[in-house]
FIROPA-302030 format. One line per field, with one value per atom (N, C-alpha, C): residue in one letter; z, x, y. Coordinates in steps of 0.05 Angstrom, whole numbers, plus 5000, padded with zeros to 4 digits. Example, Ala and Ser with C-alpha at 12.3 -4.5 7.8 and 13.67 -1.06 7.14 Angstrom:
aa (A | A | A | S | S | S)
pz (5156 | 5156 | 5156 | 5142 | 5143 | 5157)
px (5264 | 5246 | 5264 | 5257 | 5273 | 5258)
py (4886 | 4910 | 4934 | 4955 | 4979 | 5001)
// end
This chain:
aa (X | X | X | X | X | X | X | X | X | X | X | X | X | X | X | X | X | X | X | X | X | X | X | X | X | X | X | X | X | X | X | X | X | X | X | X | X | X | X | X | X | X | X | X | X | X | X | X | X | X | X | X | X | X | X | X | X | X | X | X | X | X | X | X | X | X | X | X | X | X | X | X | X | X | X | X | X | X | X | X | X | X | X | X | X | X | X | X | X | X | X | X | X | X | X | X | X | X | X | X | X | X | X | X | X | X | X | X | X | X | X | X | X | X | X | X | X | X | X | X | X | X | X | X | X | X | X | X | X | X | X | X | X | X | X | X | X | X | X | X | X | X | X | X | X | X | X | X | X | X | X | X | X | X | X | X | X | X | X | X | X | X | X | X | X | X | X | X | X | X | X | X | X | X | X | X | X | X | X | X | X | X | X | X | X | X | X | X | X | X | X | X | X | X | X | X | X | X | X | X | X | X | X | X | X | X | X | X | X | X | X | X | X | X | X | X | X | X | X | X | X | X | X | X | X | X | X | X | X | X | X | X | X | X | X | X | X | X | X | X | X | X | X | X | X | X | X | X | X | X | X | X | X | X | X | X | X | X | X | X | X | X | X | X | X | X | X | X | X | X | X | X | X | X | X | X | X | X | X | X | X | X | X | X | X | X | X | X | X | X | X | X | X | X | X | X | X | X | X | X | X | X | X | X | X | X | X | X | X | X | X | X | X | X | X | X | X | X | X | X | X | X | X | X | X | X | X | X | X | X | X | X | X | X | X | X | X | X | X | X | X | X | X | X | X | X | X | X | X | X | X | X | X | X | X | X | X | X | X | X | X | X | X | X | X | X | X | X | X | X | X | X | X | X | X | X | X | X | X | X | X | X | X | X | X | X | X | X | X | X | X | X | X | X | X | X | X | X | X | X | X | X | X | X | X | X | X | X | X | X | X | X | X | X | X | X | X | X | X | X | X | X | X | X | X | X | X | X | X | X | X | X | X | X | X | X | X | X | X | X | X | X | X | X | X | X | X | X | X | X | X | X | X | X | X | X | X | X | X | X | X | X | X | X | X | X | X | X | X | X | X | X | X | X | X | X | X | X | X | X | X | X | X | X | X | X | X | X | X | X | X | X | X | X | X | X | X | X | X | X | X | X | X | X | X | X | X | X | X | X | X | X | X | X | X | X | X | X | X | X | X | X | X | X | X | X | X | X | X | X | X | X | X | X | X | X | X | X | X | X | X | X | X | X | X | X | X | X | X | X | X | X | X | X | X | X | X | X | X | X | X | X | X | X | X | X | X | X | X | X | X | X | X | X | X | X | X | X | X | X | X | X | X | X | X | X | X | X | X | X | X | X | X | X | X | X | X | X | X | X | X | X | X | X | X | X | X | X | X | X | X | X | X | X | X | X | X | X | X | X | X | X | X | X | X | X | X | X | X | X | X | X | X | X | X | X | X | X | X | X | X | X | X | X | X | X | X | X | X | X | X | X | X | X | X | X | X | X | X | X | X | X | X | X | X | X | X | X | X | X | X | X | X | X | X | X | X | X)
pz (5442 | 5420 | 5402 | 5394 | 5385 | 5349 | 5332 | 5313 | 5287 | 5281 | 5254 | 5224 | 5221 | 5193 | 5175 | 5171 | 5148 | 5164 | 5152 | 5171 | 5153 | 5166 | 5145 | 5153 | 5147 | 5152 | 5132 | 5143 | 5140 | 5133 | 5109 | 5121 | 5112 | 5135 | 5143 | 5127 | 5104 | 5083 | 5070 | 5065 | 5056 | 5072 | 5101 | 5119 | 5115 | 5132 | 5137 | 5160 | 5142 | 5172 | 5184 | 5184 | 5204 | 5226 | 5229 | 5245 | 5250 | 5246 | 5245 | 5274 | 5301 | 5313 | 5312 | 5301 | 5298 | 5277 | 5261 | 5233 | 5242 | 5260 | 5270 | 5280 | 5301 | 5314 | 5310 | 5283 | 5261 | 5263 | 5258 | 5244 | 5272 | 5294 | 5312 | 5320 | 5315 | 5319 | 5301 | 5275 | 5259 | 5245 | 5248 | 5223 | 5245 | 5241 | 5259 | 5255 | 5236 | 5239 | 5239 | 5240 | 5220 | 5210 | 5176 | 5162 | 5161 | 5166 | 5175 | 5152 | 5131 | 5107 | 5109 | 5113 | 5129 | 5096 | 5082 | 5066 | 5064 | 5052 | 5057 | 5037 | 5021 | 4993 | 4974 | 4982 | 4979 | 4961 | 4975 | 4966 | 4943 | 4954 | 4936 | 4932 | 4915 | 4911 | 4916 | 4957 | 4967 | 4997 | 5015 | 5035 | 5059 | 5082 | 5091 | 5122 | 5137 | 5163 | 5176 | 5203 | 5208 | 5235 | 5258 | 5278 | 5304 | 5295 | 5314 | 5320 | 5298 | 5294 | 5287 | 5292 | 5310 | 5328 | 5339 | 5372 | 5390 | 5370 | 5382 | 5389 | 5355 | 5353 | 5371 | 5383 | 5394 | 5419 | 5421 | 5458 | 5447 | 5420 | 5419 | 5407 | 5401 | 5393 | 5403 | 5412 | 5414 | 5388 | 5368 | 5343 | 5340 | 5331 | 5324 | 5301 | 5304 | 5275 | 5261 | 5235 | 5207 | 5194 | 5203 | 5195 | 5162 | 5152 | 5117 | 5118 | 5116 | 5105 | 5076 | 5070 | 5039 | 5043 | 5053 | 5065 | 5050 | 5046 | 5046 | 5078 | 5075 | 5101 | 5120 | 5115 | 5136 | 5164 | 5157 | 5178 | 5202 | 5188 | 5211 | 5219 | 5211 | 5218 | 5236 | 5225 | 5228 | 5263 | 5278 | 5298 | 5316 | 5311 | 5322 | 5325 | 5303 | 5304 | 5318 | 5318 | 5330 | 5368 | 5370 | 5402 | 5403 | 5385 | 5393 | 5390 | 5398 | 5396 | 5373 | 5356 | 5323 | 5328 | 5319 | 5311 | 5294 | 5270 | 5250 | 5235 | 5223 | 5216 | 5192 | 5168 | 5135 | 5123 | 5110 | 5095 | 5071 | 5056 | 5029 | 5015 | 5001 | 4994 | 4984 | 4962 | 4940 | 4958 | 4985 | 4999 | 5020 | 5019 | 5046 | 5036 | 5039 | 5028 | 5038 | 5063 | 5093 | 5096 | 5089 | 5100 | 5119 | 5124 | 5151 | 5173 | 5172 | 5191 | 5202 | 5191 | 5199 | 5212 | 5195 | 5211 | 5233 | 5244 | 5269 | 5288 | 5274 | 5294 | 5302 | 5286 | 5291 | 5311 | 5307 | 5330 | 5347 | 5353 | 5378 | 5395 | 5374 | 5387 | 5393 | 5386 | 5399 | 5381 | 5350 | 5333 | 5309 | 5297 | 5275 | 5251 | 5233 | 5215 | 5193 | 5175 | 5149 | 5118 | 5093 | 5080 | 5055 | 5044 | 5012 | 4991 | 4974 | 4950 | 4927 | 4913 | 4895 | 4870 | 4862 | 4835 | 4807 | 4807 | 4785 | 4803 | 4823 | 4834 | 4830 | 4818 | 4819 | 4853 | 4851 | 4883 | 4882 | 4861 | 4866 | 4882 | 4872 | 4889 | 4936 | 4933 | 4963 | 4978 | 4958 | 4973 | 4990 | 4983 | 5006 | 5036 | 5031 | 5055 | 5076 | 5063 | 5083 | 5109 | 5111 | 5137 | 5157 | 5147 | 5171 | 5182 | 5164 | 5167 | 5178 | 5186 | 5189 | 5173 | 5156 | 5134 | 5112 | 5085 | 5058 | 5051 | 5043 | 5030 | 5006 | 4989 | 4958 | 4947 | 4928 | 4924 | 4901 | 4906 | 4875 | 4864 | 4862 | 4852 | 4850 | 4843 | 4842 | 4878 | 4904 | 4923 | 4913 | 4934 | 4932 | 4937 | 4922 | 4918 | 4926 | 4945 | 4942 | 4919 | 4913 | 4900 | 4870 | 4870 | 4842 | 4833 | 4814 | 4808 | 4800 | 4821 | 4819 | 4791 | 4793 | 4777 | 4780 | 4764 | 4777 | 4771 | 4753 | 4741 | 4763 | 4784 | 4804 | 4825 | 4824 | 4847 | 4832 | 4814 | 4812 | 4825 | 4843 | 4863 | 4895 | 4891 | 4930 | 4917 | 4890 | 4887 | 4892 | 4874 | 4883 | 4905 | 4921 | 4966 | 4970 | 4974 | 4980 | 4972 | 4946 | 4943 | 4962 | 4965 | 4977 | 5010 | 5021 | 5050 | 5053 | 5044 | 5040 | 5040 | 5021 | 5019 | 5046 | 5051 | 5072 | 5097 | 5097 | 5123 | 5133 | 5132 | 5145 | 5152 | 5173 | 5191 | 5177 | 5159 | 5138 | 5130 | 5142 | 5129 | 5103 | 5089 | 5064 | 5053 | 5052 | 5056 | 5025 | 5009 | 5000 | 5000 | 4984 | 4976 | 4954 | 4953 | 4927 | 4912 | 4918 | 4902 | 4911 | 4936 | 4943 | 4947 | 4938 | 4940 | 4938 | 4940 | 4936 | 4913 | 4896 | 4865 | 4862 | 4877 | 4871 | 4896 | 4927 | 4945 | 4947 | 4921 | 4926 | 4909 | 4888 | 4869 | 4895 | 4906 | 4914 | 4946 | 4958 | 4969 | 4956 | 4942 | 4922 | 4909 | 4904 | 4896 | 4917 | 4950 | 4967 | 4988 | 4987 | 5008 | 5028 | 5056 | 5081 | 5093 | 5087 | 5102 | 5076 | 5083 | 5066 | 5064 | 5050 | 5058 | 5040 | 5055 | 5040 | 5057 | 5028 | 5041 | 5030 | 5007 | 4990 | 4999 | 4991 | 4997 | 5024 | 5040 | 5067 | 5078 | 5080 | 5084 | 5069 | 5036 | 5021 | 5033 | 5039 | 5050 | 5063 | 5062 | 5086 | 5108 | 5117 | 5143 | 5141 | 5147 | 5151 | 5155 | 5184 | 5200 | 5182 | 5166 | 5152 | 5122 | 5111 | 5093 | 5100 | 5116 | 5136 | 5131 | 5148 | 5145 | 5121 | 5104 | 5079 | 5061 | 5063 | 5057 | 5065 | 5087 | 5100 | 5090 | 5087 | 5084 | 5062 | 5041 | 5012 | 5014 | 5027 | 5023 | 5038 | 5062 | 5070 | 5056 | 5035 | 5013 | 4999 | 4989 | 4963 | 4977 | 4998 | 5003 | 5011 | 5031 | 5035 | 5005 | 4985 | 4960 | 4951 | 4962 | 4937 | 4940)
px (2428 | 2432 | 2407 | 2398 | 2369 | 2383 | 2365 | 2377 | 2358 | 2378 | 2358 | 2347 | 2334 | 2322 | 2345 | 2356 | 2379 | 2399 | 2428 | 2450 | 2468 | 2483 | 2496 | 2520 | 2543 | 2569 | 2598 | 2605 | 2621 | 2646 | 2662 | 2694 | 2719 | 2739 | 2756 | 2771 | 2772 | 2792 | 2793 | 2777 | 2778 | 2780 | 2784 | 2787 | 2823 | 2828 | 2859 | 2874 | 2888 | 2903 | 2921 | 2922 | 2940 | 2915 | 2903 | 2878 | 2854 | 2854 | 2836 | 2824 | 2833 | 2810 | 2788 | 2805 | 2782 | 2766 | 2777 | 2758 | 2731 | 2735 | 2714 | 2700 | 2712 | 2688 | 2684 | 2683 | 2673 | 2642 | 2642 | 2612 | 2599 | 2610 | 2594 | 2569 | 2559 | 2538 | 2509 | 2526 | 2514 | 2509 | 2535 | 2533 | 2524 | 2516 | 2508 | 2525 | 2545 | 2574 | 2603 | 2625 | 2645 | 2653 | 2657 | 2664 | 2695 | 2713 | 2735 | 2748 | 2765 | 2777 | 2806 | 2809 | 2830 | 2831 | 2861 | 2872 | 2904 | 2900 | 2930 | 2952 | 2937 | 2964 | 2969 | 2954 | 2940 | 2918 | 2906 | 2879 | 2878 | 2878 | 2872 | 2904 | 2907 | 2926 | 2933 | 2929 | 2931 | 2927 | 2951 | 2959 | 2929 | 2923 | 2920 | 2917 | 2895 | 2900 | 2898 | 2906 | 2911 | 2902 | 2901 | 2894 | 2901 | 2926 | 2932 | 2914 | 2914 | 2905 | 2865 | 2854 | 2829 | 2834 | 2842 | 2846 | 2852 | 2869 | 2859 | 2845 | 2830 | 2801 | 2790 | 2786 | 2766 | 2754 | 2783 | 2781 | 2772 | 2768 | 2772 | 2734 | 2718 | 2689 | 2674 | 2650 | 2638 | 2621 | 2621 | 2606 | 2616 | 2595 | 2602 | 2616 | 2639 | 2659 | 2650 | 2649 | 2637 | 2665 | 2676 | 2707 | 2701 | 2719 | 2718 | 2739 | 2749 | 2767 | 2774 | 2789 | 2802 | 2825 | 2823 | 2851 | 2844 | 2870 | 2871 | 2867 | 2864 | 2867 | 2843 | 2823 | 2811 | 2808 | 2805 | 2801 | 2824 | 2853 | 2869 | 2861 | 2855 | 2854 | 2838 | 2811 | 2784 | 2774 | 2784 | 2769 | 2789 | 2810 | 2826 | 2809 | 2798 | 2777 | 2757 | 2742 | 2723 | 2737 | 2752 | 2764 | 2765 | 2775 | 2786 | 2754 | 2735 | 2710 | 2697 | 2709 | 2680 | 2657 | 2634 | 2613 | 2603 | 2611 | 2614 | 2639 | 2636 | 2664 | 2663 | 2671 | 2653 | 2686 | 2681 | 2708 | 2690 | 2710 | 2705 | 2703 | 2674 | 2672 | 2700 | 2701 | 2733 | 2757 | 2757 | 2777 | 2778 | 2753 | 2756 | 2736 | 2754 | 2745 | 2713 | 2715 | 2689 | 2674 | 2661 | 2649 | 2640 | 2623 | 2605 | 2610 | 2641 | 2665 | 2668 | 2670 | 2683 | 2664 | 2643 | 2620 | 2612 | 2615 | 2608 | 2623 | 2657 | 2674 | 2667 | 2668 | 2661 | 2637 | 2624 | 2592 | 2604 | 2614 | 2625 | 2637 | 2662 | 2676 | 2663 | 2629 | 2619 | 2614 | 2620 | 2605 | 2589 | 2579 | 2561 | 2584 | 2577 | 2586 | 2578 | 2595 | 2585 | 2606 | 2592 | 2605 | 2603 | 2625 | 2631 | 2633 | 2614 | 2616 | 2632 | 2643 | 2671 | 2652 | 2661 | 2650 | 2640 | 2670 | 2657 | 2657 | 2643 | 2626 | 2597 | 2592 | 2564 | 2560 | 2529 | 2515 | 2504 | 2497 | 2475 | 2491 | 2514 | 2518 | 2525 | 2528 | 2519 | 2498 | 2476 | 2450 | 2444 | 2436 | 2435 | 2457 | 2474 | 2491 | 2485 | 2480 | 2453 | 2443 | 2431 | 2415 | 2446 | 2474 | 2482 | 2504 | 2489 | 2511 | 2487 | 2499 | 2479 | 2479 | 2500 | 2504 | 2521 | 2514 | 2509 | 2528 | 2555 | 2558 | 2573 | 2555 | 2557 | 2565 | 2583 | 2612 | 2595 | 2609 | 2586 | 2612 | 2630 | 2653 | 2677 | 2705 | 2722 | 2733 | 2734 | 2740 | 2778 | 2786 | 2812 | 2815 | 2800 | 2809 | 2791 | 2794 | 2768 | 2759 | 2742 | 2740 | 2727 | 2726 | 2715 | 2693 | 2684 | 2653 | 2637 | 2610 | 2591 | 2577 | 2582 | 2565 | 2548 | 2519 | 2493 | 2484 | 2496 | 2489 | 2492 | 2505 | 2518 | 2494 | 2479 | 2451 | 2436 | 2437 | 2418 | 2421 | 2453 | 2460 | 2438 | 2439 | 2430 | 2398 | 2385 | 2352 | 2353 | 2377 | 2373 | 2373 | 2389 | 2392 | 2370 | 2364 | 2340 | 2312 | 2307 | 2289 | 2293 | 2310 | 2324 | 2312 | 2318 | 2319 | 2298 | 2288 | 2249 | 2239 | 2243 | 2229 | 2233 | 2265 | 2267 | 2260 | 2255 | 2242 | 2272 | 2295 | 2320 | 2328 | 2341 | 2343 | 2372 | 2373 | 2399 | 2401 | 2426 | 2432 | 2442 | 2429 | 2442 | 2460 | 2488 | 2512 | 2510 | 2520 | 2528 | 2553 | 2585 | 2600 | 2616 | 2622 | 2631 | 2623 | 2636 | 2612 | 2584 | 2583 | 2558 | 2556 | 2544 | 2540 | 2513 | 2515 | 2482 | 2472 | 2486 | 2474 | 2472 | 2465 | 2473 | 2460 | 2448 | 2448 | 2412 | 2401 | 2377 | 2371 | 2389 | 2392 | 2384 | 2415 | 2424 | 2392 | 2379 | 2361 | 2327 | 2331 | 2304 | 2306 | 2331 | 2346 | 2344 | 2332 | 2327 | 2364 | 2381 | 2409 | 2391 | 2399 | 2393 | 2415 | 2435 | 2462 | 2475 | 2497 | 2507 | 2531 | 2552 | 2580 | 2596 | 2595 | 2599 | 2629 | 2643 | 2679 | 2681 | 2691 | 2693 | 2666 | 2640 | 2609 | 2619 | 2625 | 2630 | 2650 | 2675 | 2691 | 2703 | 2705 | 2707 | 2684 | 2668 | 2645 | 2665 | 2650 | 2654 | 2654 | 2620 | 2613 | 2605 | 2626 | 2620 | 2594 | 2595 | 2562 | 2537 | 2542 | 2519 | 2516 | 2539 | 2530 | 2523 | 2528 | 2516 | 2478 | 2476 | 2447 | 2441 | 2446 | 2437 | 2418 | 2450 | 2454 | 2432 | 2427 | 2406 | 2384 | 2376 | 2348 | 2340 | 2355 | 2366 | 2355 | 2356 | 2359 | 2331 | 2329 | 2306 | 2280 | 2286 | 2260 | 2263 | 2285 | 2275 | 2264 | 2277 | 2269 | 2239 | 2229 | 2200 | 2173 | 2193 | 2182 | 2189 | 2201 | 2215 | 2183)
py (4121 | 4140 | 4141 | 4162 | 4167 | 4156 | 4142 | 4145 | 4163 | 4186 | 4199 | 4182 | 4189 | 4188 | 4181 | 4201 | 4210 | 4212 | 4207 | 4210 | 4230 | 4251 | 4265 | 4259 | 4251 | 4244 | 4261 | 4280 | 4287 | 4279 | 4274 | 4265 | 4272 | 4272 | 4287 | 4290 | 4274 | 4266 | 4294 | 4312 | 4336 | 4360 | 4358 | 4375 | 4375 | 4402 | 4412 | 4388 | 4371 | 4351 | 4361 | 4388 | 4400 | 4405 | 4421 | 4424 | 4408 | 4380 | 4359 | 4357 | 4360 | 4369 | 4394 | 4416 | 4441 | 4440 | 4416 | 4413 | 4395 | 4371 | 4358 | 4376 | 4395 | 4410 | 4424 | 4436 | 4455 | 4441 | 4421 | 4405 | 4389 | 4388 | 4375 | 4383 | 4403 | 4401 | 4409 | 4403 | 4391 | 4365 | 4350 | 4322 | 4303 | 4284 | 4259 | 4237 | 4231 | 4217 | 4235 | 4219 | 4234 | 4209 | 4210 | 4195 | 4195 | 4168 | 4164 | 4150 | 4159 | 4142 | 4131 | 4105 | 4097 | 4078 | 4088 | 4083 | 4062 | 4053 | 4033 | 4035 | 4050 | 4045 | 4015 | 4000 | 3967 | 3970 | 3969 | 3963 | 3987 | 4014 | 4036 | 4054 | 4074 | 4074 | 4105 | 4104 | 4129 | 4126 | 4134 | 4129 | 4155 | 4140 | 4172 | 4158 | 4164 | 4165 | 4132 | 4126 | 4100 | 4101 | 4083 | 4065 | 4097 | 4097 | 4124 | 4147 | 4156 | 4183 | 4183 | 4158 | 4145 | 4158 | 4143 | 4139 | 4169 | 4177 | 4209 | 4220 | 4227 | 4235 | 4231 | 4204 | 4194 | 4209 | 4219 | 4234 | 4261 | 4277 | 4297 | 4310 | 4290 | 4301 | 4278 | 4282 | 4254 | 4246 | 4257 | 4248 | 4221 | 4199 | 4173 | 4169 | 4145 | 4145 | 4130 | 4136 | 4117 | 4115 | 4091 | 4080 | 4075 | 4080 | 4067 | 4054 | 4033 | 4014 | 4014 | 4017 | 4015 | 4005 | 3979 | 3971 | 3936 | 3928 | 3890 | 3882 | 3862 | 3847 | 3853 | 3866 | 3874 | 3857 | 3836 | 3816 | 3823 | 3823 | 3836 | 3861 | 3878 | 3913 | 3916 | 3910 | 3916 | 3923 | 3894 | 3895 | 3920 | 3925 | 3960 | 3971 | 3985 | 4001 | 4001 | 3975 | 3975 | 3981 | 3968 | 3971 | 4001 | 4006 | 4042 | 4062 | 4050 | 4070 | 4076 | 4062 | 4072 | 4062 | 4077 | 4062 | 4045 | 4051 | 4036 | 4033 | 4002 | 3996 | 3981 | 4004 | 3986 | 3971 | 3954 | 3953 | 3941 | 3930 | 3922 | 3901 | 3885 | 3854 | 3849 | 3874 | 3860 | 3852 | 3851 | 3859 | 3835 | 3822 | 3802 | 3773 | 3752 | 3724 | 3719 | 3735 | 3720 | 3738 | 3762 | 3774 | 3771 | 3759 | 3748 | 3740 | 3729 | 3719 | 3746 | 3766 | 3792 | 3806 | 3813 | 3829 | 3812 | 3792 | 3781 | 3792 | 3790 | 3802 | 3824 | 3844 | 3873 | 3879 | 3858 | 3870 | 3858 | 3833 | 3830 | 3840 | 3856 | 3874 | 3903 | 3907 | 3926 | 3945 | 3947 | 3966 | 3952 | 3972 | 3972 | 3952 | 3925 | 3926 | 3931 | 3950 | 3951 | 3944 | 3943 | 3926 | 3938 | 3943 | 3974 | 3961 | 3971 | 3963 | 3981 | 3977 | 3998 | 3993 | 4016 | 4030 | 4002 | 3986 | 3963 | 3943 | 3939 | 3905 | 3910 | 3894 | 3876 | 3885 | 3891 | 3884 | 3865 | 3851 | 3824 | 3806 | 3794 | 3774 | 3775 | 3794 | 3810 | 3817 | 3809 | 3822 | 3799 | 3780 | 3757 | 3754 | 3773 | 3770 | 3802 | 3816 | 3844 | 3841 | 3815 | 3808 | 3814 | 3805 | 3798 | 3828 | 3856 | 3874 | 3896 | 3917 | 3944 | 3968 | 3967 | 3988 | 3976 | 3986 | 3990 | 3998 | 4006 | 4033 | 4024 | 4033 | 4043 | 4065 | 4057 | 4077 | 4096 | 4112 | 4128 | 4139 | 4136 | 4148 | 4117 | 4113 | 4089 | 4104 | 4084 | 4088 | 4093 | 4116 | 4114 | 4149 | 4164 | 4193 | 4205 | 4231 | 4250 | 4265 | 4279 | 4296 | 4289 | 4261 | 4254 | 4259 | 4258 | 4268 | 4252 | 4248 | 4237 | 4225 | 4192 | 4169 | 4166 | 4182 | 4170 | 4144 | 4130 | 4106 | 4083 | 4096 | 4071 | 4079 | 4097 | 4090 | 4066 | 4054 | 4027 | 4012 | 4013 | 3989 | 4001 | 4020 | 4040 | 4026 | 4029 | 4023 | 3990 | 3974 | 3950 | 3935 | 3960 | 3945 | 3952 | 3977 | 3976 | 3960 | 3961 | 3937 | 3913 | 3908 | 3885 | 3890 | 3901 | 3916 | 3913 | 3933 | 3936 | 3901 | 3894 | 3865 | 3847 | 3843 | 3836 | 3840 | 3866 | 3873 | 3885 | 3886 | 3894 | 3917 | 3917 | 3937 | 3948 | 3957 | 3967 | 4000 | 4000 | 4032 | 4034 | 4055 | 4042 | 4076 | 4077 | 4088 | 4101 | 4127 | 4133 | 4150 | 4148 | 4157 | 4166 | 4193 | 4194 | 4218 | 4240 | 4263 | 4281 | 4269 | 4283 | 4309 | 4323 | 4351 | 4362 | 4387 | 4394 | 4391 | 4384 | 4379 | 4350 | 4331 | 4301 | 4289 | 4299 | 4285 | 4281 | 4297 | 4297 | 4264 | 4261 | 4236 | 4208 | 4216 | 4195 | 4185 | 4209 | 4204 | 4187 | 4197 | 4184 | 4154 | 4149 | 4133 | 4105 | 4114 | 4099 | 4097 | 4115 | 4116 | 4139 | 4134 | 4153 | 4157 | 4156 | 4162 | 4170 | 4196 | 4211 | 4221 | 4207 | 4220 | 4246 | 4259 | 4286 | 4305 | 4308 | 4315 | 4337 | 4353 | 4375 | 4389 | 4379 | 4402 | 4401 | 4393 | 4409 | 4423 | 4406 | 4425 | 4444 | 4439 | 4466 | 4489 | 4483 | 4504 | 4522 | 4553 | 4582 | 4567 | 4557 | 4553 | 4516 | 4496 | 4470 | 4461 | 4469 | 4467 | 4470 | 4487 | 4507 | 4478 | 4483 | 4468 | 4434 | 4426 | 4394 | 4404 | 4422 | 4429 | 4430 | 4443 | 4447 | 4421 | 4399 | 4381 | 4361 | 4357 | 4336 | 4359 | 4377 | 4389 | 4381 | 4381 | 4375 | 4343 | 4319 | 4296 | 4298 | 4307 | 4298 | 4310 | 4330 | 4338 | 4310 | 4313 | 4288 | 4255 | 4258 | 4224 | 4232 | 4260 | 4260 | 4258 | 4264 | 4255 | 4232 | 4215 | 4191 | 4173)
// end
């Protein structure tokens, strides 16, 4: 799999769940993930899609899955997903004693691990644990609801991984969620995030596809200036 520059990730959480296959392949051949928000009513305080209705999908687009966990327990959940075909599979520090216990599992079991930071955690004490994940993702909004509106104050965490990344030399995606739109994704690119999760700017869009493009043209100006 070739990997882009910028990743634009789509997710479904704001698409029609009555038509959630025609909504994926609305954007397939434009987004380079689909962002997957698997909610528990636990952790955040809003039920939505689960292990099943993966596994569907899975047969139904070949775009790679960017799982979100907003679940307790991840340690139990987690490696499902990865079995059932995601590519990536983020869950949440506040959420799991071991991080590193887990992201082992997850690559073992064959995908990308990655590891979410929520609106009030500290990133410092996490950055030393980076080397052992492949993606970032930093909440730009409180994880739980779509539609909230973008915190720019919370890209000092996306400048401080990156610093981090960069120094290290690490091979790290670094994830934004939360708000992204065309008024906010040029922030969040300059800011040092290359992966982009965007729910409302897309599927509220006329044309899905169209606004995906938009979107990465949008990120890939500002990061060619950052």
């Amino acid at each position: 799999m070739t990997v882009p520059p910028l990743i634009v990730a789509p997710s479904i959480l704001a698409a029609d769940f009555a038509r959630l296959a025609e909504e994926v392949r609305a954007v397939e051949d434009a987004a380079d993930w689909l962002h997957v928000d698997v909610m528990d009513n636990h952790f955040v305080p809003n039920l939505t899609i689960g292990l099943p209705v993966v596994q569907s999908l899975r047969a139904a687009t070949r775009l790679p899955f960017d799982v979100h966990l907003m679940i307790d327990d991840p340690r139990r959940w987690a490696p499902g997903y990865a079995d059932a075909g995601a590519y990536n599979v983020t869950f949440h520090a506040e959420a799991c004693d071991d991080p590193v216990a887990l992201a082992k599992d997850l690559r073992a079991a064959g995908a990308k691990a990655g590891l979410a930071i929520d609106r009030d955690t500290p990133i410092e004490p996490y950055l030393d644990l980076l080397p052992s994940f492949d993606t970032l993702l930093v909440m730009t909004i409180k994880a739980g609801f779509g539609g909230q509106r973008f915190i720019p104050q919370l890209l000092d965490k996306v400048r401080a991984a990156r610093r981090h990344a960069d120094a290290g030399h690490l091979e790290l995606r670094i994830e934004v969620d939360g708000g992204i739109a065309a008024d906010t994704i040029a922030q969040a690119a300059e800011a040092g995030a290359d992966a982009f999760v965007a729910g409302t700017a897309v599927y509220g869009a006329d044309d899905p596809a169209e606004a995906v493009r938009k979107l990465r043209a949008l990120a890939e100006r500002a990061a060619g200036g950052a």
